[in-house]
DOGUVO-769345 format. One record per residue: residue number from 1; residue in one letter; x, y, z of N, C-alpha, C in turn. Coordinates in Angstrom, 1 decimal. Each point is the difference from the previous one (the first is absolute). Example, Ala and Ser with C-alpha at 12.3 -4.5 7.8 and 13.67 -1.06 7.14 Angstrom:
<recs>
   k r   n.c1   n.c2   n.c3  ca.c1  ca.c2  ca.c3   c.c1   c.c2   c.c3
   1 A   13.2   -5.7    7.8   -0.9    1.2    0.0    0.9    1.2    0.0
   2 S   -0.4    1.1   -0.7    0.9    1.1    0.0   -0.8    1.1    0.8
</recs>
This chain:
<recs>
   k r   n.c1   n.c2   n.c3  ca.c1  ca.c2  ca.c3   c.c1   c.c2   c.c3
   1 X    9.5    0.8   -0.2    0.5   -0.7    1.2   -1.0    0.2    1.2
   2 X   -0.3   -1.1    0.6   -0.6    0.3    1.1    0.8    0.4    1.2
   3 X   -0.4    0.7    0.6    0.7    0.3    1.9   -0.2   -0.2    0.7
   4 X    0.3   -0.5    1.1    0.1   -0.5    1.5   -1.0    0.7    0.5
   5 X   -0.5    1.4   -0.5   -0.8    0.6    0.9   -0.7    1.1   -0.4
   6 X   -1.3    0.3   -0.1   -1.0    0.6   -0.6    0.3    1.6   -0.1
   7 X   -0.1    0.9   -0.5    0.8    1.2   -0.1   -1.0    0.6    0.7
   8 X    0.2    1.1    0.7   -1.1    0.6    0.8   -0.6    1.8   -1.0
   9 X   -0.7    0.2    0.4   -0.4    0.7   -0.9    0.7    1.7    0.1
  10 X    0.4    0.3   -1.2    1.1    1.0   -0.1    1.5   -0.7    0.1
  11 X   -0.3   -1.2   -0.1    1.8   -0.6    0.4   -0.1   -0.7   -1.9
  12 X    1.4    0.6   -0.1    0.7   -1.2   -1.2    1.2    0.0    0.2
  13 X    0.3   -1.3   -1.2    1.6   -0.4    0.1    0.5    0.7   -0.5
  14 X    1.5   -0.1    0.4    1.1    1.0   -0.3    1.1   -1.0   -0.3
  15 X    0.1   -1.1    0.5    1.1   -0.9   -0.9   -0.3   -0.9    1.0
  16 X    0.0   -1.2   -1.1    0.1   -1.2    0.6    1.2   -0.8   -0.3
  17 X    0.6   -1.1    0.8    1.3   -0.1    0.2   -0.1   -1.9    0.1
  18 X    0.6   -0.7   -0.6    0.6   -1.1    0.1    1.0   -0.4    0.2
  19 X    1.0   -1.2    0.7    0.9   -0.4   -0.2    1.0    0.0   -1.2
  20 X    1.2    0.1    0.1    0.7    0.2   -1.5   -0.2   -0.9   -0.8
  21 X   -0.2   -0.1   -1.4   -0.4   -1.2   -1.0    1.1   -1.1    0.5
  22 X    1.4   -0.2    1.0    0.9   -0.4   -0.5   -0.4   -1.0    1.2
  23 X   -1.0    0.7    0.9   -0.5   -1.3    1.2   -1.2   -0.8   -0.4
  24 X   -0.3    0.2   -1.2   -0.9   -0.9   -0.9    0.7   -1.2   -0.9
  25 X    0.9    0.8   -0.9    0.4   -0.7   -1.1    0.5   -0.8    1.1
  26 X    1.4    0.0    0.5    1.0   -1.1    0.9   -1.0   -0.8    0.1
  27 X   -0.9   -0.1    0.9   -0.4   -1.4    0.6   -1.0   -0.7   -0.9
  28 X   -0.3    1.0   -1.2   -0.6   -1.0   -1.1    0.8   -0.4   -0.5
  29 X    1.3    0.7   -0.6    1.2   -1.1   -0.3    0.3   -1.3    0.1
  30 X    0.1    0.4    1.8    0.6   -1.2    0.4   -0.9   -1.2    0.2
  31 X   -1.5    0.5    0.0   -1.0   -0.9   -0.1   -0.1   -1.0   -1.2
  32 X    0.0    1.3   -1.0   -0.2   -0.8   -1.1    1.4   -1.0   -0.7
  33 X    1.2    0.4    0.2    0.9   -1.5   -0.1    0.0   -1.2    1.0
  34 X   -0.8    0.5    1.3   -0.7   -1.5    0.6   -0.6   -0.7   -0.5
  35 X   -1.0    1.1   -0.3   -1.0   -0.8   -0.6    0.0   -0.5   -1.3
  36 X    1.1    0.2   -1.3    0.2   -0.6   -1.0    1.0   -1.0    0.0
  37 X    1.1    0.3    0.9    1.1   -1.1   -0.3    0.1   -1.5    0.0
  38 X   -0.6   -0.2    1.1   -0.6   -1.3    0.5   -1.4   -0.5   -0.7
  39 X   -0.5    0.5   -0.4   -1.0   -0.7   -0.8    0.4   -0.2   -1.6
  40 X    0.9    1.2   -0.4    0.5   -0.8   -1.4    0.6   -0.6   -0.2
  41 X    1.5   -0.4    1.4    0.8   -1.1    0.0   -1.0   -1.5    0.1
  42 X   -0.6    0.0    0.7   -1.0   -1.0    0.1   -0.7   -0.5   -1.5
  43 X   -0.5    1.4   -0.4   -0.6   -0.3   -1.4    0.6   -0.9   -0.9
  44 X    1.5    0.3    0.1    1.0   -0.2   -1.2   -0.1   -1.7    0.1
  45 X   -0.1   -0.6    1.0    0.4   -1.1    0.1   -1.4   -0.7   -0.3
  46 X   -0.9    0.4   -0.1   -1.7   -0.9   -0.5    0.4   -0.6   -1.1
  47 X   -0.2   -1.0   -0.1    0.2   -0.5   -1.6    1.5   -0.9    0.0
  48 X    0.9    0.7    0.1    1.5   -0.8    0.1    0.1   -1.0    0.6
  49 X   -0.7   -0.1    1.0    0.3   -1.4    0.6   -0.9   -1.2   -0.6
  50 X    0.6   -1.2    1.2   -0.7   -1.0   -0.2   -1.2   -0.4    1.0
  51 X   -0.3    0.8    0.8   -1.3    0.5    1.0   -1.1   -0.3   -0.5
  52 X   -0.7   -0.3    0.4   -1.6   -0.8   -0.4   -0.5    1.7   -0.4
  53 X   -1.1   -0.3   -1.2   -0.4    1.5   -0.3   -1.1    0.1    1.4
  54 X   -0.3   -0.6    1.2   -0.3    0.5    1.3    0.8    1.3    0.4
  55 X    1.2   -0.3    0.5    0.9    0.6    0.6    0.2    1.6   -1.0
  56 X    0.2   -0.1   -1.3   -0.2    1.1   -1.0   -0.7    1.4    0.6
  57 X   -1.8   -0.7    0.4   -1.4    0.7    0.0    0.6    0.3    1.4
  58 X    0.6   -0.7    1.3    0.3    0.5    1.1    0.5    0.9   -0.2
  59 X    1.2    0.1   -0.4    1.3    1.2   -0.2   -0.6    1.1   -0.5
  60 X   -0.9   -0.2   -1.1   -0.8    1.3   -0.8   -0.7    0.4    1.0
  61 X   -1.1   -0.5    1.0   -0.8    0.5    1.4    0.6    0.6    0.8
  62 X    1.3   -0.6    0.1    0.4    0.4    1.3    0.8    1.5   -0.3
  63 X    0.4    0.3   -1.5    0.3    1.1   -0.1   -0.6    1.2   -0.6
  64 X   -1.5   -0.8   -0.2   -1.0    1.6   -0.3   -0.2    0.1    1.0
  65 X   -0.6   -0.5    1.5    0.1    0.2    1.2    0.6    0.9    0.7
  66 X    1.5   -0.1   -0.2    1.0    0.6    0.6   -0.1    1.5   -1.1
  67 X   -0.2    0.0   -1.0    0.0    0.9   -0.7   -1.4    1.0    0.7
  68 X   -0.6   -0.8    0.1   -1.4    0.6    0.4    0.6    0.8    1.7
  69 X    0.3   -1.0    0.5    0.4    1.1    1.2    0.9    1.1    0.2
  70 X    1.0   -0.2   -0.8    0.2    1.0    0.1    0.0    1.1   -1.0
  71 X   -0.7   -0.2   -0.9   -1.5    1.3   -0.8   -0.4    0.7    1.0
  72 X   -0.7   -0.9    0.8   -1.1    0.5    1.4    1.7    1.3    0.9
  73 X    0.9   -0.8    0.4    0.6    0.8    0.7    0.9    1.0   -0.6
  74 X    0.0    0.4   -1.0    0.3    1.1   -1.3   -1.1    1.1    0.3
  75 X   -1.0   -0.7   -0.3   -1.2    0.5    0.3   -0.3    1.1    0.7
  76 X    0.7   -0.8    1.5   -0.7    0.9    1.0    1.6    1.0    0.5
  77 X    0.9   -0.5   -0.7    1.2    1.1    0.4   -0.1    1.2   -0.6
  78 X   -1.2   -0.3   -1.5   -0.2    1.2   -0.4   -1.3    1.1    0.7
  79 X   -0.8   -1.2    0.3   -1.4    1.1    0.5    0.5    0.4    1.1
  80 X    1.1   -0.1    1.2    0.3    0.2    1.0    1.1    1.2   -0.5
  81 X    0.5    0.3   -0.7    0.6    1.4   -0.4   -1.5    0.8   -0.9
  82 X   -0.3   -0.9   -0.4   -1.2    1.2   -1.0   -0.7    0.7    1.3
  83 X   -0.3   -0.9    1.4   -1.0    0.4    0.5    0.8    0.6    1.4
  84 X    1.2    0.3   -0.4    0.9    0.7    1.4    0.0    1.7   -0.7
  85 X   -0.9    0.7    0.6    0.0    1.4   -0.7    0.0    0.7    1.0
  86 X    1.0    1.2   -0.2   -0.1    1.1    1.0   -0.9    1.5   -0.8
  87 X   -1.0    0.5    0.5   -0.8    1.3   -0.6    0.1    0.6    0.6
  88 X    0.5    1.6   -0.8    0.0    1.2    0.6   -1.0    0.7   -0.4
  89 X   -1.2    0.1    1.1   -1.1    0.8   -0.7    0.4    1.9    0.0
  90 X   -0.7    0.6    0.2   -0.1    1.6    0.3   -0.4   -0.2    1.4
  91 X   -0.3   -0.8    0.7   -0.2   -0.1    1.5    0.7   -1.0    0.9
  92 X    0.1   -0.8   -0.4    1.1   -1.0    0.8    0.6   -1.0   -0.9
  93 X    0.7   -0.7    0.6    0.7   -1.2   -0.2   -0.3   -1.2    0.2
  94 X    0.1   -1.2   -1.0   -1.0   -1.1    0.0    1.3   -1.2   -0.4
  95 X   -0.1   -1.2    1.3    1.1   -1.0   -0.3   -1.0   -1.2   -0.1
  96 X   -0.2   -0.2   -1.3   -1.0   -1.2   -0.1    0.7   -1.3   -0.4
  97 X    0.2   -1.2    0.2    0.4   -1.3    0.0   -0.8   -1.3   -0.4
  98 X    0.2   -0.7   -0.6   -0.9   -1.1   -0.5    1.0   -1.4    0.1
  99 X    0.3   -0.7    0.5    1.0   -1.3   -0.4   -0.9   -0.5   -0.8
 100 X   -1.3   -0.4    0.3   -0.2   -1.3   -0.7   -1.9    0.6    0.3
 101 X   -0.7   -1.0   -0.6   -1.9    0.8   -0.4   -0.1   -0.2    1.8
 102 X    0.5   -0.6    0.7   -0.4    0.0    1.5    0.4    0.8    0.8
 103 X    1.2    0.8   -0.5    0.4    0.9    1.5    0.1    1.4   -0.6
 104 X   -0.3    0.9    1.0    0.1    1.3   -0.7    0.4    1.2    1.0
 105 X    0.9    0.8    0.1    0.0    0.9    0.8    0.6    1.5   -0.6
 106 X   -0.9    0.8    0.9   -0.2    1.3   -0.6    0.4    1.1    1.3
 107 X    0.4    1.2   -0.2    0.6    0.5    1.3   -0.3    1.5   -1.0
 108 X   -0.1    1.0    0.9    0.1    1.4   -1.0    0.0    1.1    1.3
 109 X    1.0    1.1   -0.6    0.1    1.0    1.3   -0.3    1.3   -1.5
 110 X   -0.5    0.9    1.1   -0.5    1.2   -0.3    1.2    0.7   -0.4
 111 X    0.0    0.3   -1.5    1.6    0.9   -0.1    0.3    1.3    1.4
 112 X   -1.2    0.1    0.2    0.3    1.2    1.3    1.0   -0.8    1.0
 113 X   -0.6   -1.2    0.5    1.0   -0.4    1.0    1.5   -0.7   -0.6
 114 X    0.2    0.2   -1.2    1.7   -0.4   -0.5    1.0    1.3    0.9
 115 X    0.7   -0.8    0.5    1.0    0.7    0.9    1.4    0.3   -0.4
 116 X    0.6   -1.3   -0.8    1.6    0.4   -0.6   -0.4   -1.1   -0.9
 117 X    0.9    0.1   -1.4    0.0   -1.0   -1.1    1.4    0.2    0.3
 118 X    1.2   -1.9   -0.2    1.2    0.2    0.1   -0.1   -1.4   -1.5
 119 X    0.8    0.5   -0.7    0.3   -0.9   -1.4    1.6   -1.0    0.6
 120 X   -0.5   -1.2   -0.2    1.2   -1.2    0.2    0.3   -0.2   -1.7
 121 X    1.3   -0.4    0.0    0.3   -0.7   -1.6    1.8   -0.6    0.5
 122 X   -0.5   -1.1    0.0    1.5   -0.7    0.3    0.5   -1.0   -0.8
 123 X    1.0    0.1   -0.7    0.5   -1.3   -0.9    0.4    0.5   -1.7
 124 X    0.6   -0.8   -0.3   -0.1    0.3   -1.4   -0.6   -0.4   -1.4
 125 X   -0.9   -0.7    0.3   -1.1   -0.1   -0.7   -1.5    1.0    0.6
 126 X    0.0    0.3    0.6   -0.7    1.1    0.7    0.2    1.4   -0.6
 127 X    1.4    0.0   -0.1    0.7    1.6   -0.7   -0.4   -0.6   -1.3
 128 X    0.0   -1.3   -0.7    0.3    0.6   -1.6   -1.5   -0.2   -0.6
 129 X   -0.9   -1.0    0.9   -1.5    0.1   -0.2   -0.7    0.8    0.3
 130 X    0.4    1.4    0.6   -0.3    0.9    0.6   -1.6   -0.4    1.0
 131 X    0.1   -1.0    0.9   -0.9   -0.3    0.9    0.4    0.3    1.5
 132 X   -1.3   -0.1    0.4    0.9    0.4    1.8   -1.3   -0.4    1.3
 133 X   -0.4    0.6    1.2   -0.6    0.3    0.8   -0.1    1.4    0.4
 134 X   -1.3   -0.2   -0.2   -0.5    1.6    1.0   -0.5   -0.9    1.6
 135 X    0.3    0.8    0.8   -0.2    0.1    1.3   -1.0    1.5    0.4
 136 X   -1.2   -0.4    0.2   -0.5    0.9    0.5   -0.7   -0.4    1.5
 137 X    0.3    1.1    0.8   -0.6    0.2    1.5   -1.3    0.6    0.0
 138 X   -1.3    0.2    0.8   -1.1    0.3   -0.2   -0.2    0.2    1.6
 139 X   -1.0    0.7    0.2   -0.7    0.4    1.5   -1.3   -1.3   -0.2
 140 X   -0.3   -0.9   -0.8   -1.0   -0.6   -0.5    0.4   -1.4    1.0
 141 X   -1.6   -0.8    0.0    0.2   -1.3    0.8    1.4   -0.7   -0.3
 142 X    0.1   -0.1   -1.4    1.3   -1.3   -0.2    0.8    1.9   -0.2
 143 X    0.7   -0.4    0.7    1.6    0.5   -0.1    1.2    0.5   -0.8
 144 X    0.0   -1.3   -0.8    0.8    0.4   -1.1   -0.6   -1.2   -1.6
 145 X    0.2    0.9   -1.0   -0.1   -0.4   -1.3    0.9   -0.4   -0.6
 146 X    0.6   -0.8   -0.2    1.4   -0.7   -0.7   -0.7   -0.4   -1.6
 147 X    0.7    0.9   -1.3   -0.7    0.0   -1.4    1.6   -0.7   -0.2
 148 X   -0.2   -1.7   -0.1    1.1   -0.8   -0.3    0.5    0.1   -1.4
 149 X    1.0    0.3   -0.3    1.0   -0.3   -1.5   -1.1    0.1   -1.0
 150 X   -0.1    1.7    0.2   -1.2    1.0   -1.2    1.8    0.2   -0.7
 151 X   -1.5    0.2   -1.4    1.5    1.0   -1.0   -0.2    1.4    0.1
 152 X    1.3    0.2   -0.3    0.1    1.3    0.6   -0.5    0.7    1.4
 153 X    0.1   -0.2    0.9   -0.3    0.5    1.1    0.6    1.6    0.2
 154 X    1.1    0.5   -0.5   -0.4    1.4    0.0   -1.2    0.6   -0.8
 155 X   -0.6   -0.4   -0.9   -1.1    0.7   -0.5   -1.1   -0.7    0.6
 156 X   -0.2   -0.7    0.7   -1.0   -0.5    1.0   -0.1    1.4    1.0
 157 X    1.8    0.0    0.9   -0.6    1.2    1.2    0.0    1.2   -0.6
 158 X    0.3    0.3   -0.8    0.0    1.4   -0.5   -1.9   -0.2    0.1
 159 X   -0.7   -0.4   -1.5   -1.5   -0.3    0.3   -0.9   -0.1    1.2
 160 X    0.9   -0.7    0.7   -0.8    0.0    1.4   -0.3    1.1    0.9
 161 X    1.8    0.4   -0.1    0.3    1.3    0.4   -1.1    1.2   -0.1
 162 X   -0.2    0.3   -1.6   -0.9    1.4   -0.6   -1.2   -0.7    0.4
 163 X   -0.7   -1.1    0.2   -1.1   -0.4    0.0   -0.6    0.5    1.9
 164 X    1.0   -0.8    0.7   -0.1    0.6    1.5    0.1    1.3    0.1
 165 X    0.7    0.7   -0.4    0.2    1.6    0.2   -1.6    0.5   -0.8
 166 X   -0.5   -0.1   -0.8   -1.1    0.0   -0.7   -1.2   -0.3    0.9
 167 X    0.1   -1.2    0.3   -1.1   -0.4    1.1   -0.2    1.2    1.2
 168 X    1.2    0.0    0.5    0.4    0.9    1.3   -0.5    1.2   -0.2
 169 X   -0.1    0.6   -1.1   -0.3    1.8   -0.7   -1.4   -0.4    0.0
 170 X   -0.5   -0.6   -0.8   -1.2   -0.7   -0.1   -1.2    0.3    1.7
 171 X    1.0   -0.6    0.7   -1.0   -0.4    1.2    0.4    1.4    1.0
 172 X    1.0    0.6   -0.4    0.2    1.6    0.8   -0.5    1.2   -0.4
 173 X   -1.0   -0.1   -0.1    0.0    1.6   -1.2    0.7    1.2    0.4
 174 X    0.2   -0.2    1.6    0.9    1.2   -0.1    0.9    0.1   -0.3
 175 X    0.9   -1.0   -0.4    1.4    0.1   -0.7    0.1    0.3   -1.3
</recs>
């Protein structure tokens, strides 16, 4: 997998982190009975009528078309979760983002400057998918890190947790 951001030297990952599979699958779901229903209802009727075989070749165009677009928009609901990664190196924290091949945004704070990690999980698909939000605070430019509807988010801060405390021992020797 590639990352958001070039590892610096003596730095590696320690876990990398995507959205829950369940904010993938859903909106491919629901993509994908858009994008089949209406084009096979359509299908069904080529041929049955009494329609010039013109009209036939339209209906077939007009629903690889539609089929084709929304391929394309499947597409990118997937590259847009593949390419939403949060990395925990041995030295900081990395919130890399991709919607689409044009926009890209990357943010990363120094695990030294992580200040408080608070875990959100509200609802009950939340509790039985075991997904949630980490909230993390930072002394870093951006503020705060929001790791949206990860799975399992207690074993996220726990990781983060030993990873910061590690860093911090790391950069104190006298502790």
């Amino acid at each position: 997998m590639r990352l958001p951001v070039q590892l610096q030297p003596g730095e590696s990952v320690v876990l990398t982190v995507h959205r829950h599979w369940f904010f993938l699958v859903a909106p491919l779901t629901l993509s994908l009975m858009v994008m089949l229903v209406p084009p096979l209802i359509l299908l069904t009727i080529v041929g049955r009528t009494d329609a010039p075989r013109l009209v036939d070749v339209i209906v077939v165009v007009l629903s690889l078309a539609y089929l084709v677009a929304f391929g394309m928009r499947a597409y990118f609901v997937w590259y847009a979760w593949m390419n939403d990664v949060w990395v925990i190196t041995n030295q900081r924290l990395v919130d890399g983002q991709k919607r689409h091949w044009f926009h890209e945004e990357v943010s990363t704070a120094d695990l030294m400057h992580v200040q408080d990690v608070a875990l959100d999980r509200h609802g009950v698909l939340a509790t039985l998918l075991k997904f949630g939000d980490l909230r993390v605070q930072t002394a870093a430019e951006v503020e705060e890190f929001i790791l949206r509807k990860i799975p399992r988010p207690q074993d996220v801060l726990a990781i983060l947790d030993r990873t910061r405390d590690t860093a911090r021992r790391d950069a104190s020797p006298l502790l």
